[in-house]
HTML snippet that shows the backbone in 3Dmol.js (N, CA, C, O; Angstrom):
<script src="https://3Dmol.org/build/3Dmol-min.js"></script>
<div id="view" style="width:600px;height:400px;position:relative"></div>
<script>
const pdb = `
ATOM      1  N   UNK A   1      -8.387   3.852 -10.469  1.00  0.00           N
ATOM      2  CA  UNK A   1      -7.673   2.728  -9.865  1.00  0.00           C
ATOM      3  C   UNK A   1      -8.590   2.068  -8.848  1.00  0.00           C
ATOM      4  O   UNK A   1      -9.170   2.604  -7.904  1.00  0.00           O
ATOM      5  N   UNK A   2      -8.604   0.874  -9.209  1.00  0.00           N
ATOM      6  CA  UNK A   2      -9.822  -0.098  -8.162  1.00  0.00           C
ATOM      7  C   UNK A   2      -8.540  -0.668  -7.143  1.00  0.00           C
ATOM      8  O   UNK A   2      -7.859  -1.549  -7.668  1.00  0.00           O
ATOM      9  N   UNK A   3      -8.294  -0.415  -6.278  1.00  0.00           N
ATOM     10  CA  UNK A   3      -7.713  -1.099  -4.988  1.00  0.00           C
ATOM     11  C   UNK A   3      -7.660  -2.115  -4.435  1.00  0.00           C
ATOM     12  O   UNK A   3      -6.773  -2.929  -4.180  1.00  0.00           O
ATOM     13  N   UNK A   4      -8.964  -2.000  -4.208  1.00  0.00           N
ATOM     14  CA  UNK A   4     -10.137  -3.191  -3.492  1.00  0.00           C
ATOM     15  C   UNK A   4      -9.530  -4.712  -4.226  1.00  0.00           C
ATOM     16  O   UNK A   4      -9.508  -5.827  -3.705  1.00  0.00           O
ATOM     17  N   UNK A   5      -9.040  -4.278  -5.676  1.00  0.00           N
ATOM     18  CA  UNK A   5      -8.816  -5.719  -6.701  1.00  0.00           C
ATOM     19  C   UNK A   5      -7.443  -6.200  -5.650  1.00  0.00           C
ATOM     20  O   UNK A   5      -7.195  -7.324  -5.215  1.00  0.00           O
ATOM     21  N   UNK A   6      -6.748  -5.009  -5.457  1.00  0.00           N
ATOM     22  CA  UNK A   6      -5.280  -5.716  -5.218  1.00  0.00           C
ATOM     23  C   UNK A   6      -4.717  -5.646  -3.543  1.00  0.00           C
ATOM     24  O   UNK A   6      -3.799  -6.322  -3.079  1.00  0.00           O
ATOM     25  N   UNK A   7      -5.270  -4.971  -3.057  1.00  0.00           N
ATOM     26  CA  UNK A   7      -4.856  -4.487  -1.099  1.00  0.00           C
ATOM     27  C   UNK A   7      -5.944  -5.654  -1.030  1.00  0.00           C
ATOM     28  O   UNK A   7      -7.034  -5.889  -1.552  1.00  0.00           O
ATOM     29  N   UNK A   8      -5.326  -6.094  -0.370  1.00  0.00           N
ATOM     30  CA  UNK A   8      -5.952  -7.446   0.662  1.00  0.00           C
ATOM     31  C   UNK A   8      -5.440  -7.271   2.109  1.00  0.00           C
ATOM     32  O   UNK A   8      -4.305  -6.942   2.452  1.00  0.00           O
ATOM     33  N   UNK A   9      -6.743  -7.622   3.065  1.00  0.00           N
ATOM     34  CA  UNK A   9      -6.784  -7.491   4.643  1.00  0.00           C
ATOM     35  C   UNK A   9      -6.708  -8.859   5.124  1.00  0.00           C
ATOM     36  O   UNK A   9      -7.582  -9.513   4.554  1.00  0.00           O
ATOM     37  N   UNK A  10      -6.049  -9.552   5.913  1.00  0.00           N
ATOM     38  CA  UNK A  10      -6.035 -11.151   6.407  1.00  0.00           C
ATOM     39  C   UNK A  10      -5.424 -10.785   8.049  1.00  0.00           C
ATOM     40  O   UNK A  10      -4.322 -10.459   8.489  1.00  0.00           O
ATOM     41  N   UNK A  11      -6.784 -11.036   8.657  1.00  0.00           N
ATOM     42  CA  UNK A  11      -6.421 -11.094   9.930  1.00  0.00           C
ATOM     43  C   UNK A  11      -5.324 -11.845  10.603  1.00  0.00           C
ATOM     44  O   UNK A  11      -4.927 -11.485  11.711  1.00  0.00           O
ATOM     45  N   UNK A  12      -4.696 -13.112   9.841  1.00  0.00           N
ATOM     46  CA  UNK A  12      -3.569 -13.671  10.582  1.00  0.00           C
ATOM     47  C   UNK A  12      -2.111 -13.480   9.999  1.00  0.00           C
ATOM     48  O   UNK A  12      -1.103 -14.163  10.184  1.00  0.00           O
ATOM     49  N   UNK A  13      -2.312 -12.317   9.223  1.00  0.00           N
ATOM     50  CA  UNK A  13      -0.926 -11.803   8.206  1.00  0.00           C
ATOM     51  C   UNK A  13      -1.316 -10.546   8.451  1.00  0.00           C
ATOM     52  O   UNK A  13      -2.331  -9.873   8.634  1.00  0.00           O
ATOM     53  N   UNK A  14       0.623 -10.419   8.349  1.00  0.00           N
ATOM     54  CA  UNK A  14       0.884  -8.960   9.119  1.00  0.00           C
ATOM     55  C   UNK A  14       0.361  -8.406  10.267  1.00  0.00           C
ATOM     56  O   UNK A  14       0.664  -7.285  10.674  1.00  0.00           O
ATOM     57  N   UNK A  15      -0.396  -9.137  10.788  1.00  0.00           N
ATOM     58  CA  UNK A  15      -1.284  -8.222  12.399  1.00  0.00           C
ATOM     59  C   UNK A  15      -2.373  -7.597  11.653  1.00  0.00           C
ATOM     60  O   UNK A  15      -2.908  -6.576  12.085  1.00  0.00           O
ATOM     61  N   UNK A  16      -2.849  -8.323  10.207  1.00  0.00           N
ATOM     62  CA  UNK A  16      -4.000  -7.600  10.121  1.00  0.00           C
ATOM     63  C   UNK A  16      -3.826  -6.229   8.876  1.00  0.00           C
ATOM     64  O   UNK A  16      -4.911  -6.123   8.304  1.00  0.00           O
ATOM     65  N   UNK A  17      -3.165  -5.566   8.525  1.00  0.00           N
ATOM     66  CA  UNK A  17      -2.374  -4.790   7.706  1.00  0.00           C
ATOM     67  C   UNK A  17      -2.431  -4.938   6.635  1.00  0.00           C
ATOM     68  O   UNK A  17      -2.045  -6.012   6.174  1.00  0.00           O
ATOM     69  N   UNK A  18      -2.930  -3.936   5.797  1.00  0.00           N
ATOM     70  CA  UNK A  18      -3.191  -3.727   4.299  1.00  0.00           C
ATOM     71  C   UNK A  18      -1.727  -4.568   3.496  1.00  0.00           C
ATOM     72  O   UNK A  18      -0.548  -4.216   3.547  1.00  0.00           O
ATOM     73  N   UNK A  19      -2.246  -5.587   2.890  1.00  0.00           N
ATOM     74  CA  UNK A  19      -1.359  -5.854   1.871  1.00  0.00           C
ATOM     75  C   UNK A  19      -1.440  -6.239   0.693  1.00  0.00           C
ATOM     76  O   UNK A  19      -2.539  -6.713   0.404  1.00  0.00           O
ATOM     77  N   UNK A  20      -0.463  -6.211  -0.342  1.00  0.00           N
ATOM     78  CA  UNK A  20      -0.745  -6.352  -1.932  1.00  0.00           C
ATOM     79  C   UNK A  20      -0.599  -7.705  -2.228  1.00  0.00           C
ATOM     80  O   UNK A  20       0.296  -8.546  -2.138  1.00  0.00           O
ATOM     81  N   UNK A  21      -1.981  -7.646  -2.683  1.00  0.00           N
ATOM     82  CA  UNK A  21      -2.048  -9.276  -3.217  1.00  0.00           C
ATOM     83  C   UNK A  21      -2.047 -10.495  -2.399  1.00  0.00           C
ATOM     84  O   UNK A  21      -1.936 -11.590  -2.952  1.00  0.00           O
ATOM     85  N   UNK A  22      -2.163 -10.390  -1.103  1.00  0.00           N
ATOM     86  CA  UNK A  22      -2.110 -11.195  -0.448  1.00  0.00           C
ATOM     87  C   UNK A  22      -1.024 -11.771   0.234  1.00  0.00           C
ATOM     88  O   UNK A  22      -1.110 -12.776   0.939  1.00  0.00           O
ATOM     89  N   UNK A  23       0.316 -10.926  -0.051  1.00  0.00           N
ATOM     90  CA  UNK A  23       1.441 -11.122  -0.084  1.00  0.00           C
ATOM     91  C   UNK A  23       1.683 -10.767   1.372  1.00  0.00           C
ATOM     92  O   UNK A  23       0.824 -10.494   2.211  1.00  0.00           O
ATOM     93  N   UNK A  24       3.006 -10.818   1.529  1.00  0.00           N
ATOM     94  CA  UNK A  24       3.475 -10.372   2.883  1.00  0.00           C
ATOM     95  C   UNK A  24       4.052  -8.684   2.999  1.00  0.00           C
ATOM     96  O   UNK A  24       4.558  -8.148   3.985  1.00  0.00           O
ATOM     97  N   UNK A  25       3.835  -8.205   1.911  1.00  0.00           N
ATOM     98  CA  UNK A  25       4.309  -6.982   1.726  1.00  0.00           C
ATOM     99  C   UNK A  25       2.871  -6.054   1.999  1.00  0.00           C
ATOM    100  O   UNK A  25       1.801  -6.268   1.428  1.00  0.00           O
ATOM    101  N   UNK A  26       3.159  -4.825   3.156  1.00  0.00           N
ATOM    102  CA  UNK A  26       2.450  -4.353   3.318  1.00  0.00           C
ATOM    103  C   UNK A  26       1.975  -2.664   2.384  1.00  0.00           C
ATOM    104  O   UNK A  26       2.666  -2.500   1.379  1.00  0.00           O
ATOM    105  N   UNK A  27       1.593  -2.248   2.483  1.00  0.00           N
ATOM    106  CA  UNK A  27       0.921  -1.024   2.027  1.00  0.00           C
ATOM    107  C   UNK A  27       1.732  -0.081   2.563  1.00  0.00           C
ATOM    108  O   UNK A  27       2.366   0.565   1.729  1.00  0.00           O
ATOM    109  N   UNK A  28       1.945   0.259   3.964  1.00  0.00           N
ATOM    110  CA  UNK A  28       2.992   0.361   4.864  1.00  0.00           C
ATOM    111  C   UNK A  28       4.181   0.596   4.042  1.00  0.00           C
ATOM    112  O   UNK A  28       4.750   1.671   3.848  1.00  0.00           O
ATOM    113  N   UNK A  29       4.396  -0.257   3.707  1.00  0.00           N
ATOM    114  CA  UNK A  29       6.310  -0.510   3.183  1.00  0.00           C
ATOM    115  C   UNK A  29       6.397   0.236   1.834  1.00  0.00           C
ATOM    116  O   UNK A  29       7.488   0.752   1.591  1.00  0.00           O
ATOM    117  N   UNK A  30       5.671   0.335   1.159  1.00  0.00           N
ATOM    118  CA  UNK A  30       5.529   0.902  -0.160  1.00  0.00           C
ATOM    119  C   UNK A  30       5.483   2.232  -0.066  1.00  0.00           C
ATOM    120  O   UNK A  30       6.348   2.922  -0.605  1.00  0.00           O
ATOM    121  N   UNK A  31       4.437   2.776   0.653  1.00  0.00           N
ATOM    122  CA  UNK A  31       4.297   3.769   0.720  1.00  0.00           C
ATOM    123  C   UNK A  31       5.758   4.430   1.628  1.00  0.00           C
ATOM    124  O   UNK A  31       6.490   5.337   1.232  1.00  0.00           O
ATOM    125  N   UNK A  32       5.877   3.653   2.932  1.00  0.00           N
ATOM    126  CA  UNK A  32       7.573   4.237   3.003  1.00  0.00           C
ATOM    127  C   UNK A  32       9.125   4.315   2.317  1.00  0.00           C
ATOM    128  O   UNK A  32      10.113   5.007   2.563  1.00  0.00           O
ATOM    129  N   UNK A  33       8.839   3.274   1.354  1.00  0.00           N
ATOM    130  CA  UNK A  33      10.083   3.489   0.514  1.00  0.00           C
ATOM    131  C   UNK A  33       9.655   4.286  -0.284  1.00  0.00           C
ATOM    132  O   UNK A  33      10.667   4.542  -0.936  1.00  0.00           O
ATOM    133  N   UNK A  34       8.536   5.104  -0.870  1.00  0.00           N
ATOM    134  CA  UNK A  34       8.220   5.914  -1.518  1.00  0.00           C
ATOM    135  C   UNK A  34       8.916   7.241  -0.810  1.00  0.00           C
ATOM    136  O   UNK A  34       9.805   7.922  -1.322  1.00  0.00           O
ATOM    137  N   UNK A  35       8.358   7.433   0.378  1.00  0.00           N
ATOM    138  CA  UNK A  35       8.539   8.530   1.417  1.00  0.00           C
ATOM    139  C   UNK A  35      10.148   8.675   1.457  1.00  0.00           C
ATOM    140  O   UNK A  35      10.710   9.770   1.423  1.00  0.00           O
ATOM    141  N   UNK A  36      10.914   7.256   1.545  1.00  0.00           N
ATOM    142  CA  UNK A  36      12.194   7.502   1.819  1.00  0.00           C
ATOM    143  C   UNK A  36      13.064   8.164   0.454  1.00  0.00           C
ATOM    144  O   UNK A  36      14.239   8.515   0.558  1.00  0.00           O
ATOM    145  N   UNK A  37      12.166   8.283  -1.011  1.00  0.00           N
ATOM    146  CA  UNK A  37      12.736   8.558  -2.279  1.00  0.00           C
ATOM    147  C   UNK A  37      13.088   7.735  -2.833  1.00  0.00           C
ATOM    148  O   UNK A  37      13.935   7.972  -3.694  1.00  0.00           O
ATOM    149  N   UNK A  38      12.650   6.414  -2.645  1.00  0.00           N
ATOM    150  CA  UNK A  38      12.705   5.268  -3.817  1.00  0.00           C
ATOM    151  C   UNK A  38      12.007   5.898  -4.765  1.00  0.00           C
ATOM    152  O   UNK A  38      11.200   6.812  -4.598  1.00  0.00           O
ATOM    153  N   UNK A  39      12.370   5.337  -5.871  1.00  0.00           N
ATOM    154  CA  UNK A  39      11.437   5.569  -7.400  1.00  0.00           C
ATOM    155  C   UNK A  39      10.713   4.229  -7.264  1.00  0.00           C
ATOM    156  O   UNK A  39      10.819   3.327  -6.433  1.00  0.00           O
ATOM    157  N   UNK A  40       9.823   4.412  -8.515  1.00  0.00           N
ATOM    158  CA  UNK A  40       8.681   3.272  -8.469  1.00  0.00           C
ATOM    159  C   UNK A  40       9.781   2.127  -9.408  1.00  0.00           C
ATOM    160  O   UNK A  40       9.520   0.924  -9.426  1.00  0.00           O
ATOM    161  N   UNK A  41      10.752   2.585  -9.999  1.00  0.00           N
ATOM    162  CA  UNK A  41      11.653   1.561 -10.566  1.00  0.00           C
ATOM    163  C   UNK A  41      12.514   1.159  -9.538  1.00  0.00           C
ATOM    164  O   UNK A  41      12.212  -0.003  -9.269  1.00  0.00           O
ATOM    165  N   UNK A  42      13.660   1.633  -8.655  1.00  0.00           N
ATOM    166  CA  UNK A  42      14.232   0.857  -7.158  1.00  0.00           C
ATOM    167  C   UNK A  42      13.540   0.486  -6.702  1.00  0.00           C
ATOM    168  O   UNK A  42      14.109  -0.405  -6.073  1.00  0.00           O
ATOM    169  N   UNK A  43      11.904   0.414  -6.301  1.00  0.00           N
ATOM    170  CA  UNK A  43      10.866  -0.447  -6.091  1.00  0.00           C
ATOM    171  C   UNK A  43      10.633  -1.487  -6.361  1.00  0.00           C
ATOM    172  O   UNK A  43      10.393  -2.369  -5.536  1.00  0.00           O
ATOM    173  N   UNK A  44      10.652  -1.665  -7.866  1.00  0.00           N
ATOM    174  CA  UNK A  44      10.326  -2.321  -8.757  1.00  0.00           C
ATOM    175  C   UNK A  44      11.353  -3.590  -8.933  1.00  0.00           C
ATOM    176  O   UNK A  44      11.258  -4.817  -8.951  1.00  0.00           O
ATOM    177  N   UNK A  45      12.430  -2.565  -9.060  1.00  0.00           N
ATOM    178  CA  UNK A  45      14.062  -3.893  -9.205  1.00  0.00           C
ATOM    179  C   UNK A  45      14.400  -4.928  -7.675  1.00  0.00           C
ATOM    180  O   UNK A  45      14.703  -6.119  -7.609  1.00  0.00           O
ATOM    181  N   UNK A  46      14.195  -3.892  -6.559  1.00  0.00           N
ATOM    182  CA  UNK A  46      13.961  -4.716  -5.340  1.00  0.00           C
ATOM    183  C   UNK A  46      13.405  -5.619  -4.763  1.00  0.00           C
ATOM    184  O   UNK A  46      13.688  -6.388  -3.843  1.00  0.00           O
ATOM    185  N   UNK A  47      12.226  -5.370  -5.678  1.00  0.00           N
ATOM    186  CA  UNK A  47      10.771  -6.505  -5.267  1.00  0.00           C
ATOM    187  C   UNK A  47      10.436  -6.540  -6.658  1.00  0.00           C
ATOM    188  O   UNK A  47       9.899  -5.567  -7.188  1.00  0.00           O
ATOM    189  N   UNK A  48      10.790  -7.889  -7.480  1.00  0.00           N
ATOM    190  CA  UNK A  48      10.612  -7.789  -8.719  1.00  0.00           C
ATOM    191  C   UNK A  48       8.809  -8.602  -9.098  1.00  0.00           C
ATOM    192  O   UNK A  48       8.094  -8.676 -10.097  1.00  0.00           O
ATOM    193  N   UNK A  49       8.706  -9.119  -7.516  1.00  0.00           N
ATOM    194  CA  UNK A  49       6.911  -9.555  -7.819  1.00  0.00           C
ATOM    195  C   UNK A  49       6.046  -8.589  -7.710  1.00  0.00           C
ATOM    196  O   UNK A  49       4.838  -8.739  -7.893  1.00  0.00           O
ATOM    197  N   UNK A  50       6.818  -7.104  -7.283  1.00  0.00           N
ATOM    198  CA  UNK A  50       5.413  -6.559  -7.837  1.00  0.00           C
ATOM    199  C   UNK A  50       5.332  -5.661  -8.841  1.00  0.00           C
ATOM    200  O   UNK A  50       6.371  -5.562  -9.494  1.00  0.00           O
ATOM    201  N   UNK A  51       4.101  -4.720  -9.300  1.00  0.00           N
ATOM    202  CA  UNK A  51       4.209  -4.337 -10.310  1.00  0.00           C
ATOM    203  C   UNK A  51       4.084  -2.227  -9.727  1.00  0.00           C
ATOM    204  O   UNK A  51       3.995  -1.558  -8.697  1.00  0.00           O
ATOM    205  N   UNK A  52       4.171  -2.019 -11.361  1.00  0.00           N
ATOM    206  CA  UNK A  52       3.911  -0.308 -10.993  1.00  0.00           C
ATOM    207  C   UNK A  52       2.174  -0.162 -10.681  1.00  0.00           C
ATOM    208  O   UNK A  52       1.740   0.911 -10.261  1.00  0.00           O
ATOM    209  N   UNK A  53       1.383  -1.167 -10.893  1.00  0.00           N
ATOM    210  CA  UNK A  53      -0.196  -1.062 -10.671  1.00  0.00           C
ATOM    211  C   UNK A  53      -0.253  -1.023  -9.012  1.00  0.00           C
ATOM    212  O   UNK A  53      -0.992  -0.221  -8.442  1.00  0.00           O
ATOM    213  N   UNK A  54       0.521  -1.883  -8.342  1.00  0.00           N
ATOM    214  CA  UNK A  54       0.498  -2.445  -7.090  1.00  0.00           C
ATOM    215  C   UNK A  54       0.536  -0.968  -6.445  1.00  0.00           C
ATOM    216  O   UNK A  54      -0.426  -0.375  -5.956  1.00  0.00           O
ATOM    217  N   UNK A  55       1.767  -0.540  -6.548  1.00  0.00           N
ATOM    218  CA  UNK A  55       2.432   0.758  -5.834  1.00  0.00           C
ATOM    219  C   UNK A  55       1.073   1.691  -6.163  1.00  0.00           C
ATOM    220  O   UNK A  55       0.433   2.062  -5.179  1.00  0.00           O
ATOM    221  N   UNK A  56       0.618   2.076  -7.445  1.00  0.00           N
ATOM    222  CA  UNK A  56      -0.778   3.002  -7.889  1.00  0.00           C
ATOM    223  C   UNK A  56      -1.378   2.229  -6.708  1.00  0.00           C
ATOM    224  O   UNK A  56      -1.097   2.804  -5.656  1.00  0.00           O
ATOM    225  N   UNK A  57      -1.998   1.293  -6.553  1.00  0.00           N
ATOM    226  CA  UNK A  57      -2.877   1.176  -5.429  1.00  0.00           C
ATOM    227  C   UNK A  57      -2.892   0.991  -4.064  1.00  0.00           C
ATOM    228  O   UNK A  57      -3.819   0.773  -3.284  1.00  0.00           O
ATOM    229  N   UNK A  58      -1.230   1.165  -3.849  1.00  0.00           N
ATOM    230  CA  UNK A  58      -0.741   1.788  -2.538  1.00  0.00           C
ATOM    231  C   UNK A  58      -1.647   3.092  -2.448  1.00  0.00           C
ATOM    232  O   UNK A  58      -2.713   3.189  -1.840  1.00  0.00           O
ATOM    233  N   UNK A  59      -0.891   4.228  -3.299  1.00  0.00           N
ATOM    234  CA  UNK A  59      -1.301   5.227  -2.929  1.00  0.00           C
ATOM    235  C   UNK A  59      -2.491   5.957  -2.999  1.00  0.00           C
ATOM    236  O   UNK A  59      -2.747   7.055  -2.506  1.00  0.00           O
ATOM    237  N   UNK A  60      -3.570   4.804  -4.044  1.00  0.00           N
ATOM    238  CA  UNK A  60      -5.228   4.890  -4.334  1.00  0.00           C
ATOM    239  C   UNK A  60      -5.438   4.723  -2.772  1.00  0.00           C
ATOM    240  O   UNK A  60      -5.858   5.727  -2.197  1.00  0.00           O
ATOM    241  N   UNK A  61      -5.273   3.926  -2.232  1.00  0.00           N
ATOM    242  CA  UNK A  61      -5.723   3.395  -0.821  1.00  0.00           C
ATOM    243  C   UNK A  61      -4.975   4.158   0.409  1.00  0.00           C
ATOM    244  O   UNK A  61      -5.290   3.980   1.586  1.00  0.00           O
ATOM    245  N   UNK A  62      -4.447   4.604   0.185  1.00  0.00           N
ATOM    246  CA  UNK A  62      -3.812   6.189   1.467  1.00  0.00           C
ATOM    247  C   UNK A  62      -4.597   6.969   0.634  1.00  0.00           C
ATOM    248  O   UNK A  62      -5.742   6.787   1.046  1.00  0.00           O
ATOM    249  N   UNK A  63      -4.634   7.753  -0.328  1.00  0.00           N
ATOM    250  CA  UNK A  63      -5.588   8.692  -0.030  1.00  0.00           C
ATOM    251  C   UNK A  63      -6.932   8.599  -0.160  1.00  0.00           C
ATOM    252  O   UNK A  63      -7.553   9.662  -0.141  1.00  0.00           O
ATOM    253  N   UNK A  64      -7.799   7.142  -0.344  1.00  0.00           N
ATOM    254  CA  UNK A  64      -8.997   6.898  -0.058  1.00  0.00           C
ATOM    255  C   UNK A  64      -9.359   7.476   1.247  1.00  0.00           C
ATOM    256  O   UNK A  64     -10.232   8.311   1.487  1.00  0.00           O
ATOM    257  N   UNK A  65      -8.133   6.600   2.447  1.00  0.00           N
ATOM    258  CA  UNK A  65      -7.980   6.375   3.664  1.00  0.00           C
ATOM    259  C   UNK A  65      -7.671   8.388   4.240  1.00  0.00           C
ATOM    260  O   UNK A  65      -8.104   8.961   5.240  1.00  0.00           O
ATOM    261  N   UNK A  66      -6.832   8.903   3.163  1.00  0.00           N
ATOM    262  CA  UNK A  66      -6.810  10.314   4.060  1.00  0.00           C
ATOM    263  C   UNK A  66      -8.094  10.664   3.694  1.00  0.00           C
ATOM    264  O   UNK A  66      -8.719  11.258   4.572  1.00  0.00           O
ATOM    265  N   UNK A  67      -8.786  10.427   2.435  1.00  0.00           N
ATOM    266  CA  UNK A  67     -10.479  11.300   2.783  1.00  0.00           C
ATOM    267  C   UNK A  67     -11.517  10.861   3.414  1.00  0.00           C
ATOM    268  O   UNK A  67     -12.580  11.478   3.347  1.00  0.00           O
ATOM    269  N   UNK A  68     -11.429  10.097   3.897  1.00  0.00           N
ATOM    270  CA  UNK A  68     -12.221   9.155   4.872  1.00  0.00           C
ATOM    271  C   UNK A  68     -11.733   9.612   6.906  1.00  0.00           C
ATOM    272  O   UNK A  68     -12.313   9.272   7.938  1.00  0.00           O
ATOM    273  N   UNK A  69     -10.875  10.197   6.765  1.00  0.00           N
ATOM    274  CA  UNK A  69     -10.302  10.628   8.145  1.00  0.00           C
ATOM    275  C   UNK A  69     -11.205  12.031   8.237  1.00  0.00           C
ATOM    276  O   UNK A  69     -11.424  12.986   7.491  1.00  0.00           O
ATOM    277  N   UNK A  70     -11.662  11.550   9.771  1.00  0.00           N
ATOM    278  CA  UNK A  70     -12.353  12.558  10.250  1.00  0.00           C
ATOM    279  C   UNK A  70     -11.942  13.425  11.469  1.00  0.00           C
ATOM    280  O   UNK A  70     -11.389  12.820  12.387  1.00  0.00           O
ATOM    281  N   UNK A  71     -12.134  14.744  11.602  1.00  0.00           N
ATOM    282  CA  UNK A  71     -11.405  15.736  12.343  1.00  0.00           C
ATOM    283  C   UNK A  71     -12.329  15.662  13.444  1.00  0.00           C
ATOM    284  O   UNK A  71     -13.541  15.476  13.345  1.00  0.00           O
ATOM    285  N   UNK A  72     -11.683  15.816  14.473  1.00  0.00           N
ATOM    286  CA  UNK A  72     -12.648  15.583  15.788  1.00  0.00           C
ATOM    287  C   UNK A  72     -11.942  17.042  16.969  1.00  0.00           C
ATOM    288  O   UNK A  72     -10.812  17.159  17.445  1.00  0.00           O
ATOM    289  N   UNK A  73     -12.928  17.771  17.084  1.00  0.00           N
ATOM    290  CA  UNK A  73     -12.207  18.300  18.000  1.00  0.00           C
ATOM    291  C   UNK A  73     -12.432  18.641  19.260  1.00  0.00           C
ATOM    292  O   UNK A  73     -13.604  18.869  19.560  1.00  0.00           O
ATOM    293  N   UNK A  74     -11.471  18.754  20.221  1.00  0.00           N
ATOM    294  CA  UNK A  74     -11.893  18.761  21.740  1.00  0.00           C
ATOM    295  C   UNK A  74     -12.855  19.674  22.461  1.00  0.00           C
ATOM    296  O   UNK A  74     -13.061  19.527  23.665  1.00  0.00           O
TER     297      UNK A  74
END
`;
const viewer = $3Dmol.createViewer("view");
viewer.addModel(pdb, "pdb");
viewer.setStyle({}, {cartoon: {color: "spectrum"}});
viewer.zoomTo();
viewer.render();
</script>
């Protein structure tokens, strides 16, 4: 899954915040209605502009982002 194609960064949308397609929907939101036990279909029927690729590159891009986090310790 290439990401990079579909998470778009725009400094004057959303405060800056990963979003799909350029849209106003963040990376954020996906990944929490995921968390809350939406399926990728109540996803899907809710927000009918996006797709099941979109949501895949929600979660391509959190765990890019968790292996890229570095442990620092005191």
């Amino acid at each position: 899954m290439r990401y990079q194609e579909i998470i778009t960064i725009e400094p004057g949308k959303r405060g800056g915040k990963p979003c799909i397609r350029g849209m106003r929907i963040t990376v954020y939101d996906v990944l929490s209605y995921l968390a809350s036990g939406m399926t990728y279909k109540e996803i899907l029927d809710d927000f009918p502009y996006l797709t099941q690729e979109d949501i895949l590159a929600c979660l391509s891009y959190a765990a890019d982002r968790e292996r890229q986090t570095l442990m620092i310790q005191a």
